[in-house]
SEFIVO-680968 format. One line per field, with one value per residue (C-alpha): residue number from 1; residue in one letter; x, y negated, z. Coordinates in steps of 0.1 Angstrom, whole numbers. Layout:
residues N
n = NUM,...
res = A,...
u = X,...
v = Y,...
w = Z,...
end
This chain:
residues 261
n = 1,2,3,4,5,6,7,8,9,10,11,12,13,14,15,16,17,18,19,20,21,22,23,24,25,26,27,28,29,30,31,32,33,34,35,36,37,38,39,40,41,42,43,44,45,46,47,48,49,50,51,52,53,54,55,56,57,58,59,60,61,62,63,64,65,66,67,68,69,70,71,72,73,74,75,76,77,78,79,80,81,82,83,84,85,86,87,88,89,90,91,92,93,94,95,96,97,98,99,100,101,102,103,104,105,106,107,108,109,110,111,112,113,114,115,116,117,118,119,120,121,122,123,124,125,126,127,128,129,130,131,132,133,134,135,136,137,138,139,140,141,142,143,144,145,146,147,148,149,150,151,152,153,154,155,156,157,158,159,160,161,162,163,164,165,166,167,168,169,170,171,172,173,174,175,176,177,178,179,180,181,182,183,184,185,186,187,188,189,190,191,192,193,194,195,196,197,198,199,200,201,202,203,204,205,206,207,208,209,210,211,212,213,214,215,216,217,218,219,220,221,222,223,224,225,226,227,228,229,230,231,232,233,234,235,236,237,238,239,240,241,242,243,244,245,246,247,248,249,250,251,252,253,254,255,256,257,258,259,260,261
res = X,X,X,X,X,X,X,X,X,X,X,X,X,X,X,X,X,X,X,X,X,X,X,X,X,X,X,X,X,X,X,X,X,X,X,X,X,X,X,X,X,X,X,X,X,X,X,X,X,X,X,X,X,X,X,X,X,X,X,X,X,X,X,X,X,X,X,X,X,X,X,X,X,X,X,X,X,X,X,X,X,X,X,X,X,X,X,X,X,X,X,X,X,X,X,X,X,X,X,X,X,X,X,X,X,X,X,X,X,X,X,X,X,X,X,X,X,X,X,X,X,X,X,X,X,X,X,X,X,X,X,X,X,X,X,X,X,X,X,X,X,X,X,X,X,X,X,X,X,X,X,X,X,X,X,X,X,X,X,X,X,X,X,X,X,X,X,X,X,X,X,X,X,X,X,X,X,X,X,X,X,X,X,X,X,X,X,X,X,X,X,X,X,X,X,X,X,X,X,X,X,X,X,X,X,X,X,X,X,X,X,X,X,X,X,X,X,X,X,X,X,X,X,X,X,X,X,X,X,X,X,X,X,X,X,X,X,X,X,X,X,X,X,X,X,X,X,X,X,X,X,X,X,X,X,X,X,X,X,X,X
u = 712,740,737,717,726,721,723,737,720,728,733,704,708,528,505,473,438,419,408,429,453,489,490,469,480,503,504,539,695,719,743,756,745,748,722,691,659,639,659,668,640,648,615,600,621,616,582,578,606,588,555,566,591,558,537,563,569,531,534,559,527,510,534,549,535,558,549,572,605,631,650,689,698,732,755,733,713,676,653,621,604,577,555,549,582,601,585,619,616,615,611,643,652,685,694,695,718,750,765,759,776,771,794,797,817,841,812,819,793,806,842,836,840,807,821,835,797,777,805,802,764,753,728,724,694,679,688,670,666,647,661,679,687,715,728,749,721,694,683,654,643,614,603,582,617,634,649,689,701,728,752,773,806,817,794,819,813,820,788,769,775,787,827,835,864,877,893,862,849,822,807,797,774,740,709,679,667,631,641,622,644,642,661,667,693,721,740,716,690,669,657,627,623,607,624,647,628,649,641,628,607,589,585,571,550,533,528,507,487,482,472,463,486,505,542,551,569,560,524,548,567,539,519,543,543,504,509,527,507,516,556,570,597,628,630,670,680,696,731,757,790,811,840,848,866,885,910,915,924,902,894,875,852,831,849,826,802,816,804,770,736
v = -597,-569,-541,-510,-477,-453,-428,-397,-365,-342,-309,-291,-290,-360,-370,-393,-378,-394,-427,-427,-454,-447,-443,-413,-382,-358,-322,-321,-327,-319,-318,-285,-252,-212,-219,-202,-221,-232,-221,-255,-247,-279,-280,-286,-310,-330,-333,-339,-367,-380,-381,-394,-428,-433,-431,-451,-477,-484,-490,-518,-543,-534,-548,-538,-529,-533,-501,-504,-525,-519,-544,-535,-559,-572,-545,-527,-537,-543,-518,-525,-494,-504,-480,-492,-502,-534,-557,-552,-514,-499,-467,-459,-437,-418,-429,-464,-458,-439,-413,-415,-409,-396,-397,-372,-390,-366,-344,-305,-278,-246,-256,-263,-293,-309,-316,-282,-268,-296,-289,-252,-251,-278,-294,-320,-321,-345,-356,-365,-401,-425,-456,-481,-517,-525,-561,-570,-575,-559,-523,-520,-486,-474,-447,-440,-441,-406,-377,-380,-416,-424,-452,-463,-454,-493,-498,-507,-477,-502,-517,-488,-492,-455,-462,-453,-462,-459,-428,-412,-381,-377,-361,-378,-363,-361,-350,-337,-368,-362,-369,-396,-424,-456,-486,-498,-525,-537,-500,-482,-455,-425,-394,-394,-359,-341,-355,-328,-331,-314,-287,-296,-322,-295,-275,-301,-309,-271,-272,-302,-288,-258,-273,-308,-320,-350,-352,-386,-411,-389,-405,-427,-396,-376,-401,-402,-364,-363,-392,-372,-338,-324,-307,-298,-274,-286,-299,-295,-317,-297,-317,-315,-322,-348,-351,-352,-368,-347,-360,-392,-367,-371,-339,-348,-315,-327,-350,-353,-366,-396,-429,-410,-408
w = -674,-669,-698,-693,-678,-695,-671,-679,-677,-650,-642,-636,-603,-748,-768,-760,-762,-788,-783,-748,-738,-741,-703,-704,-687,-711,-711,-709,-700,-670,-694,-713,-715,-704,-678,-674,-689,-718,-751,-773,-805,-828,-839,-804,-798,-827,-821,-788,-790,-817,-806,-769,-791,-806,-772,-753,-779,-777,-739,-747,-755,-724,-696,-669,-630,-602,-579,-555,-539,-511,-496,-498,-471,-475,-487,-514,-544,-536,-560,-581,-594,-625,-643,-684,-702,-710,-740,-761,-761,-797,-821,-836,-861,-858,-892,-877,-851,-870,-849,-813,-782,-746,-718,-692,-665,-663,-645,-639,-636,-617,-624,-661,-678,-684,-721,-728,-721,-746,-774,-769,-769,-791,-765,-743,-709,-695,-661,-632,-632,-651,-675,-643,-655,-626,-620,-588,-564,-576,-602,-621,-622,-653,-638,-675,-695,-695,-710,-728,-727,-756,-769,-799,-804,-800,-765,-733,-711,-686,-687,-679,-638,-638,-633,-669,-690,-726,-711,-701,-715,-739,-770,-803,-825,-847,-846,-869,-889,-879,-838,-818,-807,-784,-786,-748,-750,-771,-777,-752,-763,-750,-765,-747,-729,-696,-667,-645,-616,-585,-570,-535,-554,-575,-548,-526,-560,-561,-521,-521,-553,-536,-501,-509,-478,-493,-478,-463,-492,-517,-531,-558,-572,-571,-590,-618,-622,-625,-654,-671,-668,-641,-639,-675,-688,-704,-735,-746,-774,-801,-815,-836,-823,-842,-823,-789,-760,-730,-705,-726,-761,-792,-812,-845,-855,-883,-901,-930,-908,-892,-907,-914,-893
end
């Protein structure tokens, strides 16, 4: 099987009743900062990270549901869409992990460096699509697994499917010790966080609340968004930057924290 993606977040462009399965419907990173939004309060993220890893990792003993596939023909990758989450997903702690690592792709947002805004605001968002496993012929998308996807330092960005190389930028860094984590795949993991759903989707969303008119091709995404309680505001995930990567030039910022968790 090829690695995982873990897509990176772009742009901005739960917990269980009692008793409830961990499929019950929950009340509910574009990458940087200095946009309008949600403000980054540490202890909201914590706990909502944590209480989703914990959620999610439950889900990992109740299989998966195939809702949906598209043929790719013969130039593109056929697609399989599931609902529940792979059997080898995980709670992590961030302890366990070290320092971690996301890359930006080189990404710009209004002419700024993608990397210049997470250094300079400390945060990362979640972007708009869900944990993809992609292989030659064929992705796997989890349309339950989102929020701020993260590697090791030592992971080949090259696996990721995103045209990344040892060059590409990205941000190391830590994170409060109380954070929920997943482990995805060997040197892939996921803050688990409200997806950034576009626009015209939560637009679309409200409309169909409001008239009960259901848009063509839209019963899938709109089921997910009632799973998870409807639409949600951000959740940004507060970081501290270790060092950093920019143009292929490493600046160390914290060096007292590399080696530790």
């Amino acid at each position: 099987m090829a690695a995982a993606a873990g897509i990176p977040s772009a742009f901005t462009d739960w917990t269980p009743a009692q008793g409830a399965s961990s499929r019950s419907k929950l009340p509910a990173e574009a990458y940087g900062a200095g946009m309008a939004g949600p403000a980054a309060a540490p202890d909201r993220a914590v706990a909502y990270t944590a209480a989703q890893a914990k959620r999610l990792s439950a889900m990992a003993n109740e299989g998966l549901t195939l809702v949906k596939s598209i043929n790719g023909g013969m130039d593109r990758q056929d697609q399989y869409h599931y609902s529940g989450v792979p059997s080898v997903v995980t709670r992590v702690s961030p302890a366990e992990v070290g320092v971690k690592r996301h890359w930006t792709s080189n990404a710009q947002y209004a002419g700024v460096p993608v990397v210049d805004l997470i250094v300079k605001s400390g945060l990362l968002k979640a972007g708009p699509r869900p944990y993809i496993i992609p292989e030659s012929h064929r992705a796997d998308y989890y349309s339950d697994l989102h929020g701020v996807f993260f590697t090791t330092p030592e992971f080949d960005p090259s696996q990721l499917w995103m045209g990344l190389g040892a060059d590409s930028d990205y941000v190391d860094f830590v994170v409060d010790p109380g954070m929920g984590a997943l482990y995805l795949a060997p040197g892939n993991y996921l803050f688990p966080c409200p997806q950034n759903t576009q626009t015209w989707i939560r637009d679309a969303y409200s409309k169909w609340k409001g008239t009960g008119v259901m848009p063509k091709g839209m019963e899938g995404i709109f089921a997910q968004i009632d799973s998870e309680g409807g639409l949600q505001d951000a959740i940004d995930v507060p970081i501290t930057v270790v060092r950093y990567q920019k143009n292929g030039k490493v600046k160390v910022l914290r060096p007292d924290l590399l080696g530790k968790p």
